[in-house]
ROTIPA-685561 format. One record per residue: residue number from 1; residue in one letter; chain; x, z, y of N, C-alpha, C in turn. Coordinates in nm, 3 decimals. Each point is the difference from the previous one (the first is absolute). Layout:
# ROTIPA-685561
(pt NUM,'A','A',(X,Z,Y),(X,Z,Y),(X,Z,Y));
...
***
This chain:
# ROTIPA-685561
(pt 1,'X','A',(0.940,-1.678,-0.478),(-0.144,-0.015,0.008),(-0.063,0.133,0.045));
(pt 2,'X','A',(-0.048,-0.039,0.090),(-0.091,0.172,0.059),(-0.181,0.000,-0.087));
(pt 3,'X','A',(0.023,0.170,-0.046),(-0.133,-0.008,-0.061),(-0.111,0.019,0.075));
(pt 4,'X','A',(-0.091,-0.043,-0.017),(-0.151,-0.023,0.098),(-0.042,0.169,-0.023));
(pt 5,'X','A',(-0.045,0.027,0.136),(-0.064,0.095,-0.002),(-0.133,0.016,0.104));
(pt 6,'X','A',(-0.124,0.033,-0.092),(-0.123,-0.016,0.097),(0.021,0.174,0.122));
(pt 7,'X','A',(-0.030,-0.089,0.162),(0.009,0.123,0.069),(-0.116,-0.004,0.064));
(pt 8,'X','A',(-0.041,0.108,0.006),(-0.134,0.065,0.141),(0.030,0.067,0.082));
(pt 9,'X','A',(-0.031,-0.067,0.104),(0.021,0.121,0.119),(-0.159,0.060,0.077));
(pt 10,'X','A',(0.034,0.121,0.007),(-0.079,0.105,0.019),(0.002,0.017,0.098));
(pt 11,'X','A',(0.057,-0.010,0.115),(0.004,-0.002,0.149),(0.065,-0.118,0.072));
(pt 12,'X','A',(-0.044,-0.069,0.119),(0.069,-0.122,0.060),(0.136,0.059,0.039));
(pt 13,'X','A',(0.122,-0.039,-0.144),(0.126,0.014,0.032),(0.060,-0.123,-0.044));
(pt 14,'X','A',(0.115,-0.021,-0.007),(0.070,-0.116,-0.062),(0.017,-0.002,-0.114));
(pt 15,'X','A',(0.035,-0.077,-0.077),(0.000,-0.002,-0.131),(0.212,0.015,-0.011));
(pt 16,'X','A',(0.060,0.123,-0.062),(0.091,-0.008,-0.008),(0.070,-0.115,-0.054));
(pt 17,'X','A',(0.112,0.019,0.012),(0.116,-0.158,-0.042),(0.161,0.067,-0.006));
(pt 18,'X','A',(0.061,-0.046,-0.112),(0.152,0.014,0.006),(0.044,-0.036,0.151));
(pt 19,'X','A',(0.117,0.084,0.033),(0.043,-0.013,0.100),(0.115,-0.088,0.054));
(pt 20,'X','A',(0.035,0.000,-0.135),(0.146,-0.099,-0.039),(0.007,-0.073,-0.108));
(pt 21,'X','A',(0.044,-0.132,-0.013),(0.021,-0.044,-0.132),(0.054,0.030,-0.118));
(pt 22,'X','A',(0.114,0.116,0.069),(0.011,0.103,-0.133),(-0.032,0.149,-0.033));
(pt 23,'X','A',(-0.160,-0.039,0.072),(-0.061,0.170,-0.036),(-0.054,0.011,-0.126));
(pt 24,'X','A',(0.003,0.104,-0.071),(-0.098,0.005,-0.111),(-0.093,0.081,0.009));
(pt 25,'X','A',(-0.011,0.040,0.059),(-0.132,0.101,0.087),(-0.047,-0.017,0.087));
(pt 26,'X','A',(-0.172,0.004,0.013),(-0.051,-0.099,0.130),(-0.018,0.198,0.055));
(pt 27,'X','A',(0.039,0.006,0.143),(-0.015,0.103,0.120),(-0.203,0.002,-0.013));
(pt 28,'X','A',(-0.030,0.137,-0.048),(-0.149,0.018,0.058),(-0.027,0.090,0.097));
(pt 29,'X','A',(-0.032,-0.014,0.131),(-0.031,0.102,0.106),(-0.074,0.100,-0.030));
(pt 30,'X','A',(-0.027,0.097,0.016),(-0.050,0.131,0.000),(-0.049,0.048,0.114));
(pt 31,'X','A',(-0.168,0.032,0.005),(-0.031,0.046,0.065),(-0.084,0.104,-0.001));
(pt 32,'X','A',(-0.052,0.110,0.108),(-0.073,0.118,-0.012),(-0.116,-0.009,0.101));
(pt 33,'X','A',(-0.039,-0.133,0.085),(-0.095,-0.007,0.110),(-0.019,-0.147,-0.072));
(pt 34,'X','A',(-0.177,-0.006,-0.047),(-0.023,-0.118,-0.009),(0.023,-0.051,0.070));
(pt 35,'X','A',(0.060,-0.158,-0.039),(-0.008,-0.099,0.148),(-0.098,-0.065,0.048));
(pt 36,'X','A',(-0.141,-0.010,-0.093),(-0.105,-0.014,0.077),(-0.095,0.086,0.010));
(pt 37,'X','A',(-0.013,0.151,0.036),(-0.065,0.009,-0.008),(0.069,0.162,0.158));
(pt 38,'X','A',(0.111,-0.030,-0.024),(0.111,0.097,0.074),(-0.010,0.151,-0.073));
(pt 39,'X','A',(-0.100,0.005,-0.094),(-0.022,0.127,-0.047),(0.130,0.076,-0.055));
(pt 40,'X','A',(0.034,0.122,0.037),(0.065,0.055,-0.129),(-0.012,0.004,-0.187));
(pt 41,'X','A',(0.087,-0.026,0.002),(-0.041,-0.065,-0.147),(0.144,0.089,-0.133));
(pt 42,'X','A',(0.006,0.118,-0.031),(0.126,-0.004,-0.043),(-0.041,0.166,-0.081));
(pt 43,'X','A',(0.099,0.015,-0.099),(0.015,0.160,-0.092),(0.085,0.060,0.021));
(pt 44,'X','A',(0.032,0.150,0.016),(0.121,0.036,0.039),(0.010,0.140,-0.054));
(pt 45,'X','A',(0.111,0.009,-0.082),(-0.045,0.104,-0.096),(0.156,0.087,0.058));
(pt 46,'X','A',(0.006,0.140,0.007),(0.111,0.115,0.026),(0.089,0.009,-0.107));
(pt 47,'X','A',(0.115,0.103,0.030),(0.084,0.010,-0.097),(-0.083,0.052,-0.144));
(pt 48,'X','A',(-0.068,0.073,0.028),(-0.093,0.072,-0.098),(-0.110,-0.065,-0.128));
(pt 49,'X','A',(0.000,-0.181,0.064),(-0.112,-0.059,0.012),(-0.146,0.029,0.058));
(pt 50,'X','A',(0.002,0.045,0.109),(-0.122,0.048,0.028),(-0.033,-0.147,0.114));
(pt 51,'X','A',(-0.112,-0.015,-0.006),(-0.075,-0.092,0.069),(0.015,0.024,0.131));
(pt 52,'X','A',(0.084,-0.055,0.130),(-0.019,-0.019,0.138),(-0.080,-0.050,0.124));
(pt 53,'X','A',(-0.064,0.028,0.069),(-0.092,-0.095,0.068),(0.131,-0.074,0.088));
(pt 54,'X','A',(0.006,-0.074,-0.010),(0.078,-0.130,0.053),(-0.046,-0.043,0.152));
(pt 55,'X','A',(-0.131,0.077,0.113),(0.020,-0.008,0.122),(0.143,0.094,0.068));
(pt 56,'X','A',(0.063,0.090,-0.051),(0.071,-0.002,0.074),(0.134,-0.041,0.003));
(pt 57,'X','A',(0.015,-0.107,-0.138),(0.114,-0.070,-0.024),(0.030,-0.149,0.053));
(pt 58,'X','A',(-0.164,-0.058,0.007),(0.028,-0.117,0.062),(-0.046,-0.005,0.153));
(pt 59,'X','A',(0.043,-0.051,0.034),(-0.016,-0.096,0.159),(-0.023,-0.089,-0.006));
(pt 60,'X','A',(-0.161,-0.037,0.042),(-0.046,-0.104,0.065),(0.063,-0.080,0.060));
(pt 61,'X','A',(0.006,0.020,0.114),(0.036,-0.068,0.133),(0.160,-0.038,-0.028));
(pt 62,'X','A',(0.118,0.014,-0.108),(0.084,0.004,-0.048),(0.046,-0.105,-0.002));
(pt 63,'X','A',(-0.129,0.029,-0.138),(0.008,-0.048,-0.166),(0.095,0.045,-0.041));
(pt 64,'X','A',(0.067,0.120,-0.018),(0.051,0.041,-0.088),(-0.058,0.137,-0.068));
(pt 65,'X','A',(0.122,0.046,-0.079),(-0.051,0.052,-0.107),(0.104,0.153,-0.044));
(pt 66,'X','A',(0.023,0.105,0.034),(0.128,0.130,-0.005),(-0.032,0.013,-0.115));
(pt 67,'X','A',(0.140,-0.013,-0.095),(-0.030,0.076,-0.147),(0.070,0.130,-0.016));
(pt 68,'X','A',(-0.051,0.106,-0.008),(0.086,0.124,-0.057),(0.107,0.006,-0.077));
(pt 69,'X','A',(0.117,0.023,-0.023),(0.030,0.009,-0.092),(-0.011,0.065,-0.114));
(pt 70,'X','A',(-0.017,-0.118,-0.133),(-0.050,0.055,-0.049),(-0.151,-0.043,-0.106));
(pt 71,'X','A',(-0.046,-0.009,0.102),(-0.159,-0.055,-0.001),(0.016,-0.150,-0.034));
(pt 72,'X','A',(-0.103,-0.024,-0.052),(0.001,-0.117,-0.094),(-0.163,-0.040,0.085));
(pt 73,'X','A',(0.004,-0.176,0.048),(-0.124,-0.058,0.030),(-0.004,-0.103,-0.077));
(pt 74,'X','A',(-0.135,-0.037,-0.029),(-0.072,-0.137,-0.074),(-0.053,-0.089,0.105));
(pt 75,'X','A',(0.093,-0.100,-0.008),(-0.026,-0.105,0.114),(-0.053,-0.127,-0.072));
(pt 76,'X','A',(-0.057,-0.050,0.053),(-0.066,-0.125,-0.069),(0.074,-0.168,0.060));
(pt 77,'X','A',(-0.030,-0.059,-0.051),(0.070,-0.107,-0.020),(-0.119,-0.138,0.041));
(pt 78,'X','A',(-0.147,0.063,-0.016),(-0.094,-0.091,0.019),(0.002,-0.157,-0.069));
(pt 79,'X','A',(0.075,0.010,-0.142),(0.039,-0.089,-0.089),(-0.087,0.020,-0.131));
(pt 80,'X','A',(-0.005,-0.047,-0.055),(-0.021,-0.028,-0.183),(0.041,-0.114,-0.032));
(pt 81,'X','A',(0.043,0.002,-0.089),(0.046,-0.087,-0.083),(-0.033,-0.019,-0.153));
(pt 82,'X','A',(-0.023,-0.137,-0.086),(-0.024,-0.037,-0.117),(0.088,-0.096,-0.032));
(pt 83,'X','A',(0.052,0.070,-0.125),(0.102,-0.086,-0.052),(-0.006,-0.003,-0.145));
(pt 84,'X','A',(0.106,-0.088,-0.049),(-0.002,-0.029,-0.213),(0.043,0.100,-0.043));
(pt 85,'X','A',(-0.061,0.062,-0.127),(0.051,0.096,-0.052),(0.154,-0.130,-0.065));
(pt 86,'X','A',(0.088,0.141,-0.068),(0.117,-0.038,-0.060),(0.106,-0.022,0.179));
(pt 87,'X','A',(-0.029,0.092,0.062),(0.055,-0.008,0.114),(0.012,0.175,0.052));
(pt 88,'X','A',(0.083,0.021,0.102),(-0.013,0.156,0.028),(-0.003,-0.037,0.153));
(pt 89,'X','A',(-0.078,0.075,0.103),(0.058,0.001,0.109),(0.021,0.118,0.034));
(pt 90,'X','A',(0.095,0.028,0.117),(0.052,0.131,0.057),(0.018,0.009,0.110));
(pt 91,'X','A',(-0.055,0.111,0.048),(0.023,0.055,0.137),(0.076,0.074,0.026));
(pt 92,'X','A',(0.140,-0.002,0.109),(0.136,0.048,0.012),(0.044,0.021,0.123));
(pt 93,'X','A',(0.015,0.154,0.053),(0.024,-0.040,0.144),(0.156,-0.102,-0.007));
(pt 94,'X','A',(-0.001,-0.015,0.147),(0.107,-0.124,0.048),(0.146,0.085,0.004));
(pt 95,'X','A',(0.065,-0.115,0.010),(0.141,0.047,0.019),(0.027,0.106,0.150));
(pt 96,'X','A',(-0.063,0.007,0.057),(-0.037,0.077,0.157),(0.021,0.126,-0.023));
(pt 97,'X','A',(-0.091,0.011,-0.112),(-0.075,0.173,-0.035),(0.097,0.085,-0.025));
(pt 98,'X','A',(0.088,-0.037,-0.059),(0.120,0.145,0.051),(0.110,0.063,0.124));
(pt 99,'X','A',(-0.028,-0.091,0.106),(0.032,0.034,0.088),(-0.077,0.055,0.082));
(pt 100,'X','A',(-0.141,-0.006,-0.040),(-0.150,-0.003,0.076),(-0.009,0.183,-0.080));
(pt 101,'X','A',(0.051,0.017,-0.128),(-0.065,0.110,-0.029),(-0.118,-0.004,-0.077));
(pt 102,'X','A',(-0.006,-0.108,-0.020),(-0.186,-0.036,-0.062),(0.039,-0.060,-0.138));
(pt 103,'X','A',(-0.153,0.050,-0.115),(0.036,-0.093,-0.080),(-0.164,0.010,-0.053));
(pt 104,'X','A',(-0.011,-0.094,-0.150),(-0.129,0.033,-0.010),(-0.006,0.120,-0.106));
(pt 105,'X','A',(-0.122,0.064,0.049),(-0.012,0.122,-0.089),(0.032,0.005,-0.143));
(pt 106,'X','A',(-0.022,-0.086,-0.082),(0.016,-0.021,-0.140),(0.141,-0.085,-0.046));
(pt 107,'X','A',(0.059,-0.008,0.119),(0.155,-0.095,-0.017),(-0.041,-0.142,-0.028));
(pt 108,'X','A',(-0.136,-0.043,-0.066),(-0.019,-0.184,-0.005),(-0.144,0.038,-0.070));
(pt 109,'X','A',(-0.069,-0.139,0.043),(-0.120,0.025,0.029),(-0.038,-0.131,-0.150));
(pt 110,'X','A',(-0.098,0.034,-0.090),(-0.005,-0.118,-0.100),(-0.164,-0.047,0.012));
(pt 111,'X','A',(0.046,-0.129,0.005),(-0.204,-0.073,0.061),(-0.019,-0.013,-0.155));
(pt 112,'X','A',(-0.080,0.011,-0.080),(-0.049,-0.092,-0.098),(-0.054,-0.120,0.000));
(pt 113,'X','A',(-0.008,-0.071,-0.093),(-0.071,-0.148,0.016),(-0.151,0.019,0.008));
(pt 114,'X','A',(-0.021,0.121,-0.056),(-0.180,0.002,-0.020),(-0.062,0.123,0.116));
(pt 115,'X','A',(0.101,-0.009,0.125),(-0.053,0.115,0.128),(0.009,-0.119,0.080));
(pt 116,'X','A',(-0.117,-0.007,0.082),(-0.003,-0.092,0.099),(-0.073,0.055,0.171));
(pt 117,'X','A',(0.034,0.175,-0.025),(-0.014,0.040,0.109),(0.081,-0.002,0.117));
(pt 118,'X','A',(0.000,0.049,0.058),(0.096,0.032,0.171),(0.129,0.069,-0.058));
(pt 119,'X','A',(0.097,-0.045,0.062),(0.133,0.025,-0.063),(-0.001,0.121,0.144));
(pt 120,'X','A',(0.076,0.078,-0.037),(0.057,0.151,0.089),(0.118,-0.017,-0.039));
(pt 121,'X','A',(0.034,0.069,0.148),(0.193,0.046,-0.041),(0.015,0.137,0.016));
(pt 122,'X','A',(-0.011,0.112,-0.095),(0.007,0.135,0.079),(0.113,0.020,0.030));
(pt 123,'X','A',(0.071,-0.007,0.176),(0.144,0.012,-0.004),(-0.009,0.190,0.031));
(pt 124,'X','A',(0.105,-0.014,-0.109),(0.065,0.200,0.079),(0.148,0.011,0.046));
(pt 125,'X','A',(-0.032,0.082,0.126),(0.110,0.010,0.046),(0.076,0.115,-0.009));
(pt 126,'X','A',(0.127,-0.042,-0.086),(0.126,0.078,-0.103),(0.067,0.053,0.171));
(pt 127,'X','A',(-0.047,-0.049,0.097),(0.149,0.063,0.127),(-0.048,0.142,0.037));
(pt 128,'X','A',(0.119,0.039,0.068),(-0.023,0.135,0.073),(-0.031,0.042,0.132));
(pt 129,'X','A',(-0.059,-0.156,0.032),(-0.095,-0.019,0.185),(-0.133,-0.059,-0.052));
(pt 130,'X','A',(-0.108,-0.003,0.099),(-0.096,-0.091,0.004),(0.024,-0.149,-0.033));
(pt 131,'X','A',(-0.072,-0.043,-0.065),(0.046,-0.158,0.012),(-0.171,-0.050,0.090));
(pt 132,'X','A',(0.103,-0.108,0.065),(-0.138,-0.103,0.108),(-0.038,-0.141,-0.051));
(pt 133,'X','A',(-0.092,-0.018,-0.027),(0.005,-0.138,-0.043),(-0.120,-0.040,0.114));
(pt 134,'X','A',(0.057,-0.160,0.016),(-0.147,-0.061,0.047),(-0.060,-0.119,-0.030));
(pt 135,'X','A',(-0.169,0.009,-0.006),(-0.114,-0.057,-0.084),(0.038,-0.100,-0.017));
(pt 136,'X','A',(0.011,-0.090,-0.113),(0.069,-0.144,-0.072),(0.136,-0.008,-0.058));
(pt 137,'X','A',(0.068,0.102,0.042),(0.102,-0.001,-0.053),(0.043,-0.041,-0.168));
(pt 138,'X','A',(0.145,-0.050,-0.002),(0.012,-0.100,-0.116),(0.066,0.128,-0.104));
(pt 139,'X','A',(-0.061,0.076,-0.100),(0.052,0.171,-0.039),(0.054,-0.048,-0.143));
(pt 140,'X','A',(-0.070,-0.055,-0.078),(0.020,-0.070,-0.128),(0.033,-0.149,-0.024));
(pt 141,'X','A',(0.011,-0.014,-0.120),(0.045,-0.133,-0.046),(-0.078,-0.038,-0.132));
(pt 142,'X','A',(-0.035,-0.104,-0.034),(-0.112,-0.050,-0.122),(0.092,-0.085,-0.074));
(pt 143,'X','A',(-0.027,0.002,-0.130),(0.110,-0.118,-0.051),(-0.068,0.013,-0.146));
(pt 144,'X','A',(0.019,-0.103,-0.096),(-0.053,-0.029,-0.112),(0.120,-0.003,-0.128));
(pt 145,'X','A',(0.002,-0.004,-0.116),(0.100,-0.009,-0.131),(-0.132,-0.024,-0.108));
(pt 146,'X','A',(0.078,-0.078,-0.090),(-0.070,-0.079,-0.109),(0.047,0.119,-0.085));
(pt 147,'X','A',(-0.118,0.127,-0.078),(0.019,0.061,-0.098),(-0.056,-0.054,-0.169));
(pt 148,'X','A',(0.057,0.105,-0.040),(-0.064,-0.031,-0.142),(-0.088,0.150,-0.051));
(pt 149,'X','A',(-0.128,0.024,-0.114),(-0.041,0.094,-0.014),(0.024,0.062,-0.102));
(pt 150,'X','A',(0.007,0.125,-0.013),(0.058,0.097,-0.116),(-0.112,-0.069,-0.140));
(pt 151,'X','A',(0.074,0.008,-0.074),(-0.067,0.009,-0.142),(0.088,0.109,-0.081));
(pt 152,'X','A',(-0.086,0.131,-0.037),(0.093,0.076,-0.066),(-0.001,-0.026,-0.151));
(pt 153,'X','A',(0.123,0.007,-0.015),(0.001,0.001,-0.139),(0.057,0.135,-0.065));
(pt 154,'X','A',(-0.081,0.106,-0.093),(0.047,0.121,-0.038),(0.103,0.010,-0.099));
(pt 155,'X','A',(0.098,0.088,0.024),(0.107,0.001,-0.137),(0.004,0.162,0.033));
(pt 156,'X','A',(0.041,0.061,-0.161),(0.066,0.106,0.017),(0.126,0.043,0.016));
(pt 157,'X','A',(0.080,-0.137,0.017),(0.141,0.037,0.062),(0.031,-0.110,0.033));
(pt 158,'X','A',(0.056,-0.012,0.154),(0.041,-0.027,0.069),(0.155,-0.105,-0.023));
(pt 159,'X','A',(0.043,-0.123,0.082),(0.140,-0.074,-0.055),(0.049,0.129,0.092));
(pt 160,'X','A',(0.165,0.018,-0.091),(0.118,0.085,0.068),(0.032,-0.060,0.131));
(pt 161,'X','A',(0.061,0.101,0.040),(0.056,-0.060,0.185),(0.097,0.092,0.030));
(pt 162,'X','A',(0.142,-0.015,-0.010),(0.093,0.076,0.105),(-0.065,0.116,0.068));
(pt 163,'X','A',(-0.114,-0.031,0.076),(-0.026,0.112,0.096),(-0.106,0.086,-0.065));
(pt 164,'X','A',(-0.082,-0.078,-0.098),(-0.063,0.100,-0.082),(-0.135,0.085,0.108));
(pt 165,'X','A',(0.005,0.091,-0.008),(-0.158,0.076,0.063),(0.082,0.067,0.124));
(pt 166,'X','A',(0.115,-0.029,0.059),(0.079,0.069,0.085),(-0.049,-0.064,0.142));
(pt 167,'X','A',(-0.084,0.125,0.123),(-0.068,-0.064,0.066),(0.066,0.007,0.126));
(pt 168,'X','A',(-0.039,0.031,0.118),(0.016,-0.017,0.130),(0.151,0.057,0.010));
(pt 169,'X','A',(0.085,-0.120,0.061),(0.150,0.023,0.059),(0.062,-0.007,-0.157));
(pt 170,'X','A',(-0.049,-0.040,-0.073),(0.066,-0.005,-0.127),(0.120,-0.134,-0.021));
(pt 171,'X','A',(-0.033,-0.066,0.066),(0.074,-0.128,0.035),(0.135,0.046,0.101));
(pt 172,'X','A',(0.001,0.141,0.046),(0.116,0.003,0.127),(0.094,0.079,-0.100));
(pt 173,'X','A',(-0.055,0.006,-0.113),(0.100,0.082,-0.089),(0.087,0.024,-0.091));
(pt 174,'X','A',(-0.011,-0.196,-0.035),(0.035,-0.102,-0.107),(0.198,0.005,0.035));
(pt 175,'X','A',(0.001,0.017,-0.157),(0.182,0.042,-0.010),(0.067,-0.163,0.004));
(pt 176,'X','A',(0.137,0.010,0.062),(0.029,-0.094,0.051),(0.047,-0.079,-0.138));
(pt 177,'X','A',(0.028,-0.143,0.055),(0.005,-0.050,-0.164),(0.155,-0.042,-0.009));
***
Protein backbone atom coordinates (compact mmCIF):
# COMPACT_ATOMS: atom_id res chain seq x y z
CA UNK A 1 0.00 0.00 0.00
CA UNK A 2 1.61 3.38 -0.94
CA UNK A 3 1.08 6.23 1.61
CA UNK A 4 -0.77 9.37 0.26
CA UNK A 5 1.12 12.26 0.16
CA UNK A 6 -0.30 15.90 -0.49
CA UNK A 7 2.18 17.63 -3.26
CA UNK A 8 2.56 21.36 -4.56
CA UNK A 9 4.32 22.39 -7.14
CA UNK A 10 5.89 25.70 -7.14
CA UNK A 11 7.01 25.95 -10.63
CA UNK A 12 5.41 24.26 -13.99
CA UNK A 13 7.48 20.97 -13.50
CA UNK A 14 6.32 17.41 -13.36
CA UNK A 15 5.23 15.91 -10.56
CA UNK A 16 7.98 13.22 -9.69
CA UNK A 17 7.20 9.30 -9.86
CA UNK A 18 9.15 6.02 -8.98
CA UNK A 19 11.07 5.03 -11.75
CA UNK A 20 10.76 1.36 -11.37
CA UNK A 21 8.51 -0.96 -9.72
CA UNK A 22 11.12 -1.71 -7.42
CA UNK A 23 12.18 1.78 -6.44
CA UNK A 24 11.79 2.97 -3.04
CA UNK A 25 12.77 6.36 -3.69
CA UNK A 26 10.95 8.64 -6.00
CA UNK A 27 14.22 10.69 -8.16
CA UNK A 28 13.59 14.70 -7.38
CA UNK A 29 15.31 17.01 -10.00
CA UNK A 30 17.26 19.81 -8.79
CA UNK A 31 17.45 22.92 -10.00
CA UNK A 32 19.36 26.46 -9.78
CA UNK A 33 17.47 28.53 -12.84
CA UNK A 34 13.83 28.88 -12.23
CA UNK A 35 12.01 27.17 -14.88
CA UNK A 36 9.58 29.78 -15.17
CA UNK A 37 10.85 32.49 -14.69
CA UNK A 38 14.67 31.51 -16.25
CA UNK A 39 15.92 33.51 -13.29
CA UNK A 40 18.89 32.42 -11.34
CA UNK A 41 17.63 31.02 -8.45
CA UNK A 42 20.29 29.16 -6.10
CA UNK A 43 22.95 29.55 -2.59
CA UNK A 44 26.37 28.82 -2.79
CA UNK A 45 28.38 28.85 0.09
CA UNK A 46 32.82 28.31 -0.01
CA UNK A 47 34.93 26.04 1.78
CA UNK A 48 34.90 28.60 4.57
CA UNK A 49 31.11 28.97 4.37
CA UNK A 50 31.19 32.23 3.07
CA UNK A 51 28.32 33.31 0.82
CA UNK A 52 29.15 33.23 -3.20
CA UNK A 53 27.52 35.26 -5.84
CA UNK A 54 26.56 32.39 -8.05
CA UNK A 55 26.80 34.68 -11.55
CA UNK A 56 29.91 33.34 -12.11
CA UNK A 57 29.08 29.73 -11.43
CA UNK A 58 26.10 29.39 -13.44
CA UNK A 59 25.46 29.57 -17.16
CA UNK A 60 22.58 30.68 -18.61
CA UNK A 61 22.69 29.83 -21.99
CA UNK A 62 23.97 26.25 -20.58
CA UNK A 63 21.90 25.66 -17.95
CA UNK A 64 24.40 24.49 -16.13
CA UNK A 65 25.90 24.93 -13.04
CA UNK A 66 30.40 24.52 -11.98
CA UNK A 67 30.69 23.46 -8.41
CA UNK A 68 34.06 24.07 -6.69
CA UNK A 69 35.26 21.66 -4.95
CA UNK A 70 34.26 21.71 -2.05
CA UNK A 71 31.55 24.26 -2.03
CA UNK A 72 28.30 23.26 -1.08
CA UNK A 73 24.92 24.75 -3.20
CA UNK A 74 21.16 24.88 -2.12
CA UNK A 75 19.21 23.84 -4.98
CA UNK A 76 15.61 23.75 -4.88
CA UNK A 77 13.37 21.19 -5.81
CA UNK A 78 10.25 23.60 -6.43
CA UNK A 79 8.24 20.86 -4.33
CA UNK A 80 6.43 20.80 -0.88
CA UNK A 81 5.00 18.33 0.39
CA UNK A 82 2.23 17.36 3.30
CA UNK A 83 2.09 14.31 4.79
CA UNK A 84 0.73 12.05 8.25
CA UNK A 85 2.58 12.51 11.08
CA UNK A 86 3.77 8.89 12.57
CA UNK A 87 5.70 8.79 9.25
CA UNK A 88 9.44 10.12 8.46
CA UNK A 89 10.42 11.27 5.10
CA UNK A 90 14.02 11.57 3.79
CA UNK A 91 16.04 13.12 1.49
CA UNK A 92 19.13 10.98 0.14
CA UNK A 93 21.35 11.57 -2.59
CA UNK A 94 21.06 8.58 -5.28
CA UNK A 95 23.05 5.72 -5.82
CA UNK A 96 25.04 7.99 -8.70
CA UNK A 97 26.54 10.33 -6.07
CA UNK A 98 29.63 8.54 -5.44
CA UNK A 99 30.92 8.27 -8.55
CA UNK A 100 29.69 11.89 -9.25
CA UNK A 101 31.67 13.04 -6.08
CA UNK A 102 28.52 14.67 -4.75
CA UNK A 103 26.57 14.16 -1.80
CA UNK A 104 24.15 16.08 0.32
CA UNK A 105 25.70 18.40 2.70
CA UNK A 106 24.21 16.93 5.88
CA UNK A 107 24.56 13.13 4.52
CA UNK A 108 20.27 12.87 4.56
CA UNK A 109 17.95 15.38 4.59
CA UNK A 110 14.72 14.87 7.33
CA UNK A 111 11.18 16.63 6.12
CA UNK A 112 8.94 16.76 9.14
CA UNK A 113 5.27 16.16 9.01
CA UNK A 114 4.53 19.70 10.35
CA UNK A 115 7.15 21.67 7.49
CA UNK A 116 5.32 22.15 4.46
CA UNK A 117 7.84 24.41 2.84
CA UNK A 118 10.12 23.99 -0.37
CA UNK A 119 12.22 21.01 0.05
CA UNK A 120 16.24 21.93 -0.92
CA UNK A 121 18.94 19.57 -1.56
CA UNK A 122 22.21 21.26 -0.46
CA UNK A 123 24.50 19.00 -2.58
CA UNK A 124 28.47 19.37 -1.63
CA UNK A 125 30.93 18.37 -3.60
CA UNK A 126 33.44 15.84 -1.53
CA UNK A 127 35.69 15.53 -5.25
CA UNK A 128 38.95 16.98 -6.07
CA UNK A 129 37.63 18.68 -9.64
CA UNK A 130 34.75 20.97 -10.30
CA UNK A 131 31.64 19.16 -10.48
CA UNK A 132 28.96 20.27 -13.58
CA UNK A 133 25.59 19.70 -13.19
CA UNK A 134 22.71 20.66 -15.45
CA UNK A 135 19.32 22.57 -14.53
CA UNK A 136 16.71 19.56 -13.65
CA UNK A 137 18.89 17.23 -12.96
CA UNK A 138 17.71 14.02 -10.93
CA UNK A 139 20.62 14.76 -7.59
CA UNK A 140 18.46 13.18 -4.75
CA UNK A 141 16.04 10.63 -3.85
CA UNK A 142 12.69 11.06 -1.48
CA UNK A 143 11.37 8.09 0.24
CA UNK A 144 9.11 7.65 3.36
CA UNK A 145 9.31 4.88 6.72
CA UNK A 146 6.53 4.45 9.23
CA UNK A 147 8.28 5.78 12.64
CA UNK A 148 7.39 5.68 16.10
CA UNK A 149 7.96 8.75 18.78
CA UNK A 150 10.30 8.83 21.73
CA UNK A 151 8.58 8.74 25.05
CA UNK A 152 11.32 9.01 27.65
CA UNK A 153 11.15 7.23 30.42
CA UNK A 154 13.89 8.31 33.30
CA UNK A 155 15.83 5.68 35.37
CA UNK A 156 18.92 6.03 37.29
CA UNK A 157 20.39 2.98 35.94
CA UNK A 158 20.34 1.73 32.98
CA UNK A 159 19.53 -2.57 31.80
CA UNK A 160 23.30 -4.20 31.55
CA UNK A 161 24.64 -4.81 27.97
CA UNK A 162 27.86 -6.68 26.97
CA UNK A 163 28.97 -3.49 25.40
CA UNK A 164 28.09 -1.35 28.25
CA UNK A 165 29.08 2.64 27.64
CA UNK A 166 31.94 1.33 25.17
CA UNK A 167 31.59 3.75 22.16
CA UNK A 168 32.77 4.26 18.61
CA UNK A 169 34.66 1.04 16.96
CA UNK A 170 33.88 -0.64 20.15
CA UNK A 171 32.12 -3.38 18.33
CA UNK A 172 35.56 -4.08 16.05
CA UNK A 173 37.03 -5.13 19.31
CA UNK A 174 34.81 -7.86 20.66
CA UNK A 175 37.00 -11.10 21.80
CA UNK A 176 36.36 -14.02 19.79
CA UNK A 177 33.97 -16.49 21.31
Amino acid sequence: MALKVDIKRLANIPIPKNETTGATGIDLPCYFINPDTGEIDVSIYDKLNNSVNSGYLVDKEKGTITIPSGYVVFLRTYLSISYPSGYAVQVDTRSSSAKKRYRIANTRGHIDSDYTGQIYAPIHNWGNKDLILQNGTKLVQLYAQRIERIEWVEKTKLQKTDRGSSGFGSTDNKKAV
